[in-house]
Backbone as JSON, one array per atom type, in Angstrom:
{
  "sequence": "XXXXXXXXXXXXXXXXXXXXXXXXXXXXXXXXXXXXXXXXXXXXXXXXXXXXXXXXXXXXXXXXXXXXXXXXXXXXXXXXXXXXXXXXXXXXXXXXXXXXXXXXXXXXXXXXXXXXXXXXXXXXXXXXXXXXXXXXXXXXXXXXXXXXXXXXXXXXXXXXXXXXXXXXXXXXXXXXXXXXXXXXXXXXXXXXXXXXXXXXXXXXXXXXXXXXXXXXXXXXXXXXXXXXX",
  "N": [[10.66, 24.43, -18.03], [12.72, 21.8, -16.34], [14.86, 22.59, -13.69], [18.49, 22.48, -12.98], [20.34, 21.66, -9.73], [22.96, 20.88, -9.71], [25.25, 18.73, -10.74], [25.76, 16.17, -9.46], [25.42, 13.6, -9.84], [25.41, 10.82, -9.38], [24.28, 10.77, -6.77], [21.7, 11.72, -7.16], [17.95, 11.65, -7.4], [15.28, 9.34, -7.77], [13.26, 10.61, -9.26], [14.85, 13.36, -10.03], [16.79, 11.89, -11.88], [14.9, 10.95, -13.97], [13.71, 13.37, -14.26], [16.24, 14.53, -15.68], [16.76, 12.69, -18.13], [14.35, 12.9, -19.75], [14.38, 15.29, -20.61], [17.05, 15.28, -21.63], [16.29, 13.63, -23.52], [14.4, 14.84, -25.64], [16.75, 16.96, -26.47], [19.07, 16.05, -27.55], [19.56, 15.35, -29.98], [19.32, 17.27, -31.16], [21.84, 18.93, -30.24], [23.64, 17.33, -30.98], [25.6, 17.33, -33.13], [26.66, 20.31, -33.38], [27.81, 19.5, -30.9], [29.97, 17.7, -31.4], [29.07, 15.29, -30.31], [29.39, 11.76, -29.84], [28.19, 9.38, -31.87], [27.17, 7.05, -30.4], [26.56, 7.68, -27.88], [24.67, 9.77, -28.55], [22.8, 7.96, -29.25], [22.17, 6.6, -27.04], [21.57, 8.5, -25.35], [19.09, 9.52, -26.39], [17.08, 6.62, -25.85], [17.33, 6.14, -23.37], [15.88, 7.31, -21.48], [13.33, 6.42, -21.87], [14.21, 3.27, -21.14], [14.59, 3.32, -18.37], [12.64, 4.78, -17.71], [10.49, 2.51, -18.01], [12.01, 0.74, -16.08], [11.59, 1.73, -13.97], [8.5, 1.39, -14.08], [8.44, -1.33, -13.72], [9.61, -1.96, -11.59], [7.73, -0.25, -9.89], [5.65, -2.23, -9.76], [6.59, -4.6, -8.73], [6.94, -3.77, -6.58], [4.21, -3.62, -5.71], [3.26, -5.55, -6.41], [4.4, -7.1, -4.03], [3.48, -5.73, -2.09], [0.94, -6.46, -2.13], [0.74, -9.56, -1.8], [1.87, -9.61, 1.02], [0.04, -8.15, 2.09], [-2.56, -9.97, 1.39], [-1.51, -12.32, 3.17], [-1.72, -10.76, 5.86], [-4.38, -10.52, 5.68], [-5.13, -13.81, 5.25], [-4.06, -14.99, 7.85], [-5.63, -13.56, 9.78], [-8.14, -14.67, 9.58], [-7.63, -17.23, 9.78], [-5.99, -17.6, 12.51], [-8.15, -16.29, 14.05], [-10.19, -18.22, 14.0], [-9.52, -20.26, 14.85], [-8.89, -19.57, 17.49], [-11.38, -19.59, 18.37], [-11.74, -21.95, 18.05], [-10.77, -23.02, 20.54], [-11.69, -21.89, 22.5], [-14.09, -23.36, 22.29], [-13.55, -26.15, 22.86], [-12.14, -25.76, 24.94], [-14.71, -25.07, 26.78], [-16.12, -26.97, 26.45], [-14.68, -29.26, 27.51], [-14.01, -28.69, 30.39], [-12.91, -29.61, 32.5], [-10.68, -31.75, 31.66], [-7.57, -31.81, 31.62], [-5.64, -33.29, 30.97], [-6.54, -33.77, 28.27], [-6.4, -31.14, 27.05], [-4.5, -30.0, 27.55], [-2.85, -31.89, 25.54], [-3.75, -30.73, 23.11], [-2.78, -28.23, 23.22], [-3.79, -25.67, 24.31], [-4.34, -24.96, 27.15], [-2.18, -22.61, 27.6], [-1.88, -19.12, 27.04], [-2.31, -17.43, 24.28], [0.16, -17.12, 21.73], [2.39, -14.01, 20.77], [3.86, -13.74, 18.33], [3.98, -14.98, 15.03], [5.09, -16.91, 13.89], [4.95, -18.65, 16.13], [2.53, -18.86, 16.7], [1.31, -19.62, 14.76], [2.63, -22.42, 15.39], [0.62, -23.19, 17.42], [-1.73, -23.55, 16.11], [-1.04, -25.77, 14.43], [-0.4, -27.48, 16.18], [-2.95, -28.05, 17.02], [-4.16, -29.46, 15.26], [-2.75, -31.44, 14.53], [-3.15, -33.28, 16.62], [-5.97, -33.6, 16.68], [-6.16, -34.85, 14.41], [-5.0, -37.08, 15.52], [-6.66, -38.07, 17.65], [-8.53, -39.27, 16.28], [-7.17, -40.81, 15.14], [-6.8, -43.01, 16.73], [-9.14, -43.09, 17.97], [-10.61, -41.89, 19.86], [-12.65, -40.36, 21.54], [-13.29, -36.68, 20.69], [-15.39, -33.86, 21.5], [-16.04, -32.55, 18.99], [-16.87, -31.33, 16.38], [-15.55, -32.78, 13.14], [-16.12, -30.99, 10.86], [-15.82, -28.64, 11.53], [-12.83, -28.17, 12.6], [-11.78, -29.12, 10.16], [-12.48, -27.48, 8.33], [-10.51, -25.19, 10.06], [-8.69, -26.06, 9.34], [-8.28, -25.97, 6.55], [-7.83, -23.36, 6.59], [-5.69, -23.0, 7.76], [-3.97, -23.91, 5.72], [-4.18, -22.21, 3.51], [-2.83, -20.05, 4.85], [-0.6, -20.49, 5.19], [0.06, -21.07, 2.62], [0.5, -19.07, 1.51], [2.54, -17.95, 2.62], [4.77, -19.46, 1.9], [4.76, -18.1, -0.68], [5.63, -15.78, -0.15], [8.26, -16.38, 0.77], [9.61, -17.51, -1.11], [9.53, -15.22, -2.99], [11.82, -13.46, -1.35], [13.68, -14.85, -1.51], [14.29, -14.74, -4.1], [14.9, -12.04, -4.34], [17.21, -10.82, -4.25], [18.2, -10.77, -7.02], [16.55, -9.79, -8.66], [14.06, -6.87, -9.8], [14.98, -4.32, -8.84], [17.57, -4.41, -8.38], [18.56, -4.78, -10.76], [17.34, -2.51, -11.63], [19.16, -0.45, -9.99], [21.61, -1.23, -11.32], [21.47, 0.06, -14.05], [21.02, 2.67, -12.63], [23.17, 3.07, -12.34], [24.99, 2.97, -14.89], [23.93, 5.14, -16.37], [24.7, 6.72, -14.95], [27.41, 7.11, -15.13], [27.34, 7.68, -18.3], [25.91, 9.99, -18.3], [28.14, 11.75, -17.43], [29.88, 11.01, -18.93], [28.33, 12.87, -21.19], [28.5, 15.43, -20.38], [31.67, 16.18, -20.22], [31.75, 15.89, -22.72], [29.88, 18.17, -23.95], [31.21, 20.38, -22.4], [33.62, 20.62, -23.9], [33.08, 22.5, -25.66], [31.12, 24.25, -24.48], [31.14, 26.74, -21.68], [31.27, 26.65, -18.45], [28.72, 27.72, -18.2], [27.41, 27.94, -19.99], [24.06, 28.58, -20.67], [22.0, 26.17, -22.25], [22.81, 23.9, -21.71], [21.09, 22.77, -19.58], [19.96, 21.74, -21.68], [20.36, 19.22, -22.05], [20.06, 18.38, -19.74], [22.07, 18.88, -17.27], [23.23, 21.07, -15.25], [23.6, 24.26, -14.7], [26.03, 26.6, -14.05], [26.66, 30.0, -12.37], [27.79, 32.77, -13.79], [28.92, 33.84, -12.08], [30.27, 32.13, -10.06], [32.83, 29.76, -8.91], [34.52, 27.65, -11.24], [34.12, 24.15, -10.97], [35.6, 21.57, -10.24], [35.47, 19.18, -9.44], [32.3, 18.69, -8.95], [31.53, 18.88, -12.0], [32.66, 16.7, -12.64], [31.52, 14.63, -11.22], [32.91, 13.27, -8.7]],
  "CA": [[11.83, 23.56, -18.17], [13.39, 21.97, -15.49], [16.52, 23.35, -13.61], [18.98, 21.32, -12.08], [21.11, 22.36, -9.06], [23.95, 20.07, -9.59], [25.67, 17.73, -11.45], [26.58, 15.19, -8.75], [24.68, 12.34, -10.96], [24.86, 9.34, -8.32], [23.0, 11.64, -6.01], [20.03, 12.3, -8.11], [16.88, 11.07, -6.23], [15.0, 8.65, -9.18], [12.28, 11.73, -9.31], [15.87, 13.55, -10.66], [17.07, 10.97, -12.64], [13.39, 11.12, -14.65], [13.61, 14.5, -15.26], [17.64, 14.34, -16.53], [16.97, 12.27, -19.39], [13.89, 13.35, -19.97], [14.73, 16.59, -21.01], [17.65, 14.82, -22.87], [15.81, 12.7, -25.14], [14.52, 15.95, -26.56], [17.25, 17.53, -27.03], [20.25, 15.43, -27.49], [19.75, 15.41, -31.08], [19.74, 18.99, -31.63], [23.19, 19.4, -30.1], [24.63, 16.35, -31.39], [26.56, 18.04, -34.55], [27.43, 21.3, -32.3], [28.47, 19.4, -29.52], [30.11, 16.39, -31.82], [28.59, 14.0, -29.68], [29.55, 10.56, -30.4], [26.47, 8.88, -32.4], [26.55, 5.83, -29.57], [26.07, 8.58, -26.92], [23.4, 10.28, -28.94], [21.89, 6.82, -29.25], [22.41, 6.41, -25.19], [20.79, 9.72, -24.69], [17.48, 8.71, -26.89], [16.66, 5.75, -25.66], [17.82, 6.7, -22.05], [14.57, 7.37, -20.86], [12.3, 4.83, -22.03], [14.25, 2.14, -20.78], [14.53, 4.43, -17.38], [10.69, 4.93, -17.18], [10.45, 1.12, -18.13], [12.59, 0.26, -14.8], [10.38, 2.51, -12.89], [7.41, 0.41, -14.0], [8.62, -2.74, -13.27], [9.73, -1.85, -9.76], [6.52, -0.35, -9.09], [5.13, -3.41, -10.06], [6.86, -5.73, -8.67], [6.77, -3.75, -5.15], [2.45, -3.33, -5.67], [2.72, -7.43, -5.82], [4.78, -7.37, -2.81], [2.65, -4.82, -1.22], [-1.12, -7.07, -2.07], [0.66, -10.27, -1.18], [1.45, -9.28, 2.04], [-1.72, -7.63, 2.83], [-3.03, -11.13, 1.23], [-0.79, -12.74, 4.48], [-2.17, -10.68, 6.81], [-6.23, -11.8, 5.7], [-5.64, -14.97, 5.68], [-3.46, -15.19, 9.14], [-6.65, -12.95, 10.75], [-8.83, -15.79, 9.44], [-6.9, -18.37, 10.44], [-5.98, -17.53, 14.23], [-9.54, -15.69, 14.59], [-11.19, -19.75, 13.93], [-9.04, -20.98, 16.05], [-9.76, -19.35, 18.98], [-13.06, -19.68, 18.71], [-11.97, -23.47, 18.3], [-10.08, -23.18, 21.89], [-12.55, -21.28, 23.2], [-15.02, -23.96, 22.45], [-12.84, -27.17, 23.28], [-12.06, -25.64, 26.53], [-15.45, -24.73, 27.46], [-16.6, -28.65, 26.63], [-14.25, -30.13, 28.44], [-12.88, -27.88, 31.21], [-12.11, -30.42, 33.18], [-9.55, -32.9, 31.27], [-6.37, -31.12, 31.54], [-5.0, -34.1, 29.66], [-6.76, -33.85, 25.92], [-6.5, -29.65, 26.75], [-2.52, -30.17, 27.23], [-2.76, -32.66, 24.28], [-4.13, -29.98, 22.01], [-2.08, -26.82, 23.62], [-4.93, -24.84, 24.22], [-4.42, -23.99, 28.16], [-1.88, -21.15, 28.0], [-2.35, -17.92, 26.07], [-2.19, -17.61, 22.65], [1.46, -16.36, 21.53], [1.87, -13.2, 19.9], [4.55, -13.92, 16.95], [3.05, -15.47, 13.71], [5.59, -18.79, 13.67], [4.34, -19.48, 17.4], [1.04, -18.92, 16.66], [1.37, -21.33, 13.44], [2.45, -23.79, 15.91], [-0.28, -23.79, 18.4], [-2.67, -23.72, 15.17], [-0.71, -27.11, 13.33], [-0.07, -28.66, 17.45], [-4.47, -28.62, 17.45], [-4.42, -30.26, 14.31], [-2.32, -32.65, 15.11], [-3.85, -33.62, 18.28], [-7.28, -34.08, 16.28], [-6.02, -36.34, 13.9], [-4.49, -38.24, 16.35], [-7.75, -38.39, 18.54], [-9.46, -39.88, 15.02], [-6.42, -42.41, 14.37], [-6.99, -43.76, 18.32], [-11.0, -43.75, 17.91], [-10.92, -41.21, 20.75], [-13.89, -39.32, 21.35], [-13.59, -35.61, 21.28], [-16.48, -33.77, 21.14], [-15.69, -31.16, 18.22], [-17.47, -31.95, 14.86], [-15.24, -32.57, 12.28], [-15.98, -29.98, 9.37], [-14.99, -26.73, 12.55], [-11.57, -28.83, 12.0], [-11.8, -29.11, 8.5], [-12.59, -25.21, 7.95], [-9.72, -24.6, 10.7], [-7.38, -26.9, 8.11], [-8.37, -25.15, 5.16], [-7.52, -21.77, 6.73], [-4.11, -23.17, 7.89], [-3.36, -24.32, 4.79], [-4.51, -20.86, 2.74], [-2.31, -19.09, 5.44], [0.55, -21.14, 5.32], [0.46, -21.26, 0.78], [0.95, -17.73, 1.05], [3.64, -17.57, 3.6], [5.77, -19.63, 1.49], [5.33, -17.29, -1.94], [6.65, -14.74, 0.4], [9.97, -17.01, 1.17], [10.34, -17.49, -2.65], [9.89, -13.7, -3.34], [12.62, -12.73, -0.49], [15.28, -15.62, -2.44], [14.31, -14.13, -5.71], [15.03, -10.4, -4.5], [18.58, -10.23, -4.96], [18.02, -11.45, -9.24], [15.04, -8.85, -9.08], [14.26, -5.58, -10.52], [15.86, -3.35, -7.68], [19.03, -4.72, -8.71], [18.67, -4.14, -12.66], [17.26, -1.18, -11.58], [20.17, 0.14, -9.86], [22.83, -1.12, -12.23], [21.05, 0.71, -15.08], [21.24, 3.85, -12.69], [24.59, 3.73, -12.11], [25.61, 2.85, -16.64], [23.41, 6.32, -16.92], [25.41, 7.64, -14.03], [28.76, 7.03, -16.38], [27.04, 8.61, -19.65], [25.69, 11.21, -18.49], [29.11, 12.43, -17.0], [30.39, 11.23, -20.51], [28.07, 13.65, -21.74], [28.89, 16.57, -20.02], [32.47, 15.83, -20.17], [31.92, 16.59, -24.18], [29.97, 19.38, -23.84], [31.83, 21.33, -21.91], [34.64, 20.91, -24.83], [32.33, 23.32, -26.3], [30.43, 25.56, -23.95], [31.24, 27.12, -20.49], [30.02, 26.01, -17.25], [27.34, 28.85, -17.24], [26.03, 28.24, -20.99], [22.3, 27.97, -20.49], [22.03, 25.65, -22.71], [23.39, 22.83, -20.1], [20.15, 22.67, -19.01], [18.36, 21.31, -22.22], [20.81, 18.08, -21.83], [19.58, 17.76, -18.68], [23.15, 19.42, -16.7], [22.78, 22.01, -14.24], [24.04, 25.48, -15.42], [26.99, 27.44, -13.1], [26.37, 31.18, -12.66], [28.7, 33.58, -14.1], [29.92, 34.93, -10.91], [30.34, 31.05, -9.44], [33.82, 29.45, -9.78], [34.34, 26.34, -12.01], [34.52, 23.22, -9.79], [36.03, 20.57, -11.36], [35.11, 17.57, -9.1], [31.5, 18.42, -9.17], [31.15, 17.99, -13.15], [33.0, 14.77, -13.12], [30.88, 13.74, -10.41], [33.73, 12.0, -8.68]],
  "C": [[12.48, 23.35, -16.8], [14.68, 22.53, -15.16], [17.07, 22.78, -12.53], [19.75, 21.89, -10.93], [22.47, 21.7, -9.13], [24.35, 18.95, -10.89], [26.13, 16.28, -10.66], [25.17, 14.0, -9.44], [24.27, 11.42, -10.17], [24.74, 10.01, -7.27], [21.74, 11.85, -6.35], [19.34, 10.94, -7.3], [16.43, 10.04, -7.59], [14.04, 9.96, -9.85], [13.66, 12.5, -10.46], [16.23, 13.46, -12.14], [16.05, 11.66, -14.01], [13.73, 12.21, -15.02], [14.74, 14.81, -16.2], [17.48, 13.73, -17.56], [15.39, 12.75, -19.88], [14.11, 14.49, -21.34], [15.95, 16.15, -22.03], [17.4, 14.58, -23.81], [15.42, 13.91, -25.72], [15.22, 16.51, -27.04], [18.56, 17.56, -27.63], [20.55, 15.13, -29.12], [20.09, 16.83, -31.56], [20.85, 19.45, -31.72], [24.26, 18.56, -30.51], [26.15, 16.91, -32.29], [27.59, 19.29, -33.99], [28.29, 20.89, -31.66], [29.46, 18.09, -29.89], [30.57, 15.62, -30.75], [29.31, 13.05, -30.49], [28.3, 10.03, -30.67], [26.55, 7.19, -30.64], [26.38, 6.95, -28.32], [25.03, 9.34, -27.3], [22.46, 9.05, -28.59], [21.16, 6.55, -28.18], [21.22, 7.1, -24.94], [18.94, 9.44, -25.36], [16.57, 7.74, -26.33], [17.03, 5.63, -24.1], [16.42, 6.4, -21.22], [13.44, 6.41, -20.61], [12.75, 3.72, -21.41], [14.36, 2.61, -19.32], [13.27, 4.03, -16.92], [10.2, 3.32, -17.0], [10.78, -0.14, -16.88], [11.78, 0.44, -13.71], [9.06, 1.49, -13.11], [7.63, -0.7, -13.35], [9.08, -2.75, -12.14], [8.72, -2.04, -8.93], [5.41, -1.82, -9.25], [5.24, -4.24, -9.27], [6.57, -5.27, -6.65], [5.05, -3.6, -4.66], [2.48, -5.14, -5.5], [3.28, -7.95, -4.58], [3.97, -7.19, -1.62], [1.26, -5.93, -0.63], [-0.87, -8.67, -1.67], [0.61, -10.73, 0.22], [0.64, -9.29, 2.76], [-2.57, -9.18, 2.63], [-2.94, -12.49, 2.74], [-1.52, -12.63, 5.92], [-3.94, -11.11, 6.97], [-6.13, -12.67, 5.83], [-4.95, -15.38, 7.78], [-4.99, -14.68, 10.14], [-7.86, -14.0, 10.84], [-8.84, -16.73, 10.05], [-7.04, -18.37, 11.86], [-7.23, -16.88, 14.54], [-10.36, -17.32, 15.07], [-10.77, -20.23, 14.41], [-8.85, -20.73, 17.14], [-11.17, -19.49, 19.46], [-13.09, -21.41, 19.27], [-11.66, -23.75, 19.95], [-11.15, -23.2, 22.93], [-13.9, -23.02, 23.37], [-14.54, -25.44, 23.22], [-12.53, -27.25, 24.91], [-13.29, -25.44, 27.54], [-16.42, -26.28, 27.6], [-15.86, -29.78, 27.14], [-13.06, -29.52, 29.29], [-12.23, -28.61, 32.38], [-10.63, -31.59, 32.9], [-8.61, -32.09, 30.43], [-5.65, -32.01, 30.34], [-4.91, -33.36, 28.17], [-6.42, -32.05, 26.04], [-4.77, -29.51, 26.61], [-2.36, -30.79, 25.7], [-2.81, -31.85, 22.72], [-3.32, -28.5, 22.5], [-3.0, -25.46, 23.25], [-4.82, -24.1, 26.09], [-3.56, -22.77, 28.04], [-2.1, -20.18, 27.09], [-1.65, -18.2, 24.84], [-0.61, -16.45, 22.3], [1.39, -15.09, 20.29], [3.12, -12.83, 18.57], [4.11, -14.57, 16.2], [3.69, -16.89, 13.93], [4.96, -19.34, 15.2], [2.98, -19.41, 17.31], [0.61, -20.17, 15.35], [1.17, -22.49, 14.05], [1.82, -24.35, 16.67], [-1.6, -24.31, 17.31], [-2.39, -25.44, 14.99], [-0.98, -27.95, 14.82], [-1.9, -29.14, 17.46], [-4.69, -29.31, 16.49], [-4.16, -31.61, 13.98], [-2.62, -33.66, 16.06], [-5.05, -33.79, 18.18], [-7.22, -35.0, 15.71], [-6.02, -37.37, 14.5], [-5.66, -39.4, 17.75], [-8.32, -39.38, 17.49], [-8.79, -40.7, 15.23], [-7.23, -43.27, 15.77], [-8.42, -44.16, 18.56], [-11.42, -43.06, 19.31], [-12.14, -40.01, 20.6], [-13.76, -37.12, 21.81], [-14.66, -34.73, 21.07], [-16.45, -32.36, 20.01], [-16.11, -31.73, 16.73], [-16.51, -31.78, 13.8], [-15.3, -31.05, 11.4], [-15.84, -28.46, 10.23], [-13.76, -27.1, 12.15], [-11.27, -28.61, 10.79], [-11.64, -27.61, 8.12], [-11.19, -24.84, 8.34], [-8.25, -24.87, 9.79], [-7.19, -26.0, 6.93], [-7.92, -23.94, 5.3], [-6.37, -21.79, 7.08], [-3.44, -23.32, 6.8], [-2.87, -22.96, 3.42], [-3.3, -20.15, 2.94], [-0.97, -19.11, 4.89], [1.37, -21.25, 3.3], [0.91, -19.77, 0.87], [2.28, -17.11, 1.56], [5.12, -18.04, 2.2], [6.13, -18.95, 0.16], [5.85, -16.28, -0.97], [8.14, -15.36, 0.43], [10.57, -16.64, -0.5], [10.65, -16.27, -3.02], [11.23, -13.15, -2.63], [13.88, -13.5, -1.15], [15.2, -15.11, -3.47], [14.41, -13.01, -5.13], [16.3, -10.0, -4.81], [18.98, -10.45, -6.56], [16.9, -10.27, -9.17], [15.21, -7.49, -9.9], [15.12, -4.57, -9.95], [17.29, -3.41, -8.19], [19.31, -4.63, -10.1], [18.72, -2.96, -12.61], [18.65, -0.4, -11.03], [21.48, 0.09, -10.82], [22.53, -0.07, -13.48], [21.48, 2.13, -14.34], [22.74, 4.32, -12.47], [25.63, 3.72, -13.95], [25.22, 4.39, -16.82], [24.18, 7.21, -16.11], [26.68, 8.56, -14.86], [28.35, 7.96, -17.52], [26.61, 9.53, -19.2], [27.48, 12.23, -17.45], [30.31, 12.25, -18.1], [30.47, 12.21, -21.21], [28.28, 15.1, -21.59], [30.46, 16.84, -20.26], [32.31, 16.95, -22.07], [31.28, 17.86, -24.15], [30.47, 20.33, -23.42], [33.35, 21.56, -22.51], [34.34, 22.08, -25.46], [31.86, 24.74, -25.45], [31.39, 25.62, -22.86], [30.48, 26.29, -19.66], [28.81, 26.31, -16.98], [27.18, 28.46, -18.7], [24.87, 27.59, -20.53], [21.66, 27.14, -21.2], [22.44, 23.84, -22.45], [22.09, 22.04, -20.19], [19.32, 21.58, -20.16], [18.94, 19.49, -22.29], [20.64, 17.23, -20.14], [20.66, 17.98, -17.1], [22.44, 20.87, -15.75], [24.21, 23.04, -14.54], [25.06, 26.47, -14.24], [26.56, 29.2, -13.57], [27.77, 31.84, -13.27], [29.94, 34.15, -12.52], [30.84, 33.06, -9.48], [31.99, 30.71, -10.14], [33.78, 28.13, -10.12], [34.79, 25.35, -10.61], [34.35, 22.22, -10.38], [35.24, 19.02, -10.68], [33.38, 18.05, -9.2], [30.48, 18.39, -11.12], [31.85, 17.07, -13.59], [32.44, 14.32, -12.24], [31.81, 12.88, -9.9], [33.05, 11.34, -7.06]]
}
């Protein structure tokens, strides 16, 4: 059985938390009648958990799709700017002489090392191909290297923006249910102690099976840490 060291409630780690009602839902019926609980605080204490554990899922959830989109971000970005150096590489080595079309396409200076400046040397060569096509200018770069290089901008760039949406949807998200929920359980369970201790001592051992953390005999009562203020 666990054993708690405290009662300070909005301290409890979520690990905590978990085991505090836990250990309630078992036993919150038992003492109901003893401890005349109020039946909507029995109720509380029952169903405590499950919707608890339930939060916990959907966090981890929601931070595992954060996690694999991400990582999704960084494959296609490695894709992306990998094919387009190769494209530089090749553009510059077929026409190292015409500073022009190499300015035109922003391919002489080094490749920048933040993601939005690197975007924009990607979209500026894309731009600067089209524009060779509209004009009927000859560059010597076969279409479908372009095409590929498009398709991998485009991949990069779809994923960038479910990240934007995810970061405006985070303050409506679970994190934020999640916390309000831990701070309603914060309240009841300092409800619940509140009533028991109409009943027992600070040191009955019995504390414990509601999920409270048990004072020794030789300890003195300390009022602000079971109201958790």
């Amino acid at each position: 059985m666990a054993i708690f060291k405290d009662n300070y409630f909005t301290n409890d780690s979520y690990e905590l938390r978990t085991s505090r009602l836990e250990i309630l839902k078992n036993y919150i019926e038992y003492w109901a009648a003893p401890l005349a609980i109020p039946r909507t605080l029995v109720e509380w204490g029952l169903n405590a958990n499950d919707k608890w554990q339930n939060s916990l899922l959907i966090s981890q959830s929601k931070k595992n799709q954060t996690e694999n989109i991400y990582r999704d971000l960084r494959d296609a970005d490695e894709k992306t700017f990998k094919y387009y150096l190769k494209l530089k590489r090749l553009l510059r080595s077929t026409i190292p002489d015409d500073k022009t079309v190499l300015r035109q396409f922003g391919v002489l200076d080094q490749f920048p090392r933040s993601r939005q400046e690197k975007i924009k040397k990607v979209e500026k060569f894309l731009k600067a191909f089209q524009r060779s096509i509209e004009n009927n200018e000859s560059i010597q770069i076969p279409q479908n290297f372009v095409s590929k290089l498009e398709k991998l901008f485009f991949e990069s760039q779809n994923i960038a923006e479910k990240i934007a949406l995810l970061k405006m949807e985070k303050p409506k998200g679970s994190s934020s249910r999640q916390m309000e929920l831990f701070k309603e359980d914060s309240k009841k369970l300092r409800s619940l102690l509140s009533w028991a201790l109409m009943t027992w001592e600070p040191d009955q051992a019995y504390l414990v099976q509601l999920g409270f953390a048990v004072k020794t005999k030789t300890e003195k009562e300390d009022s602000n840490e079971e109201e958790d203020n």
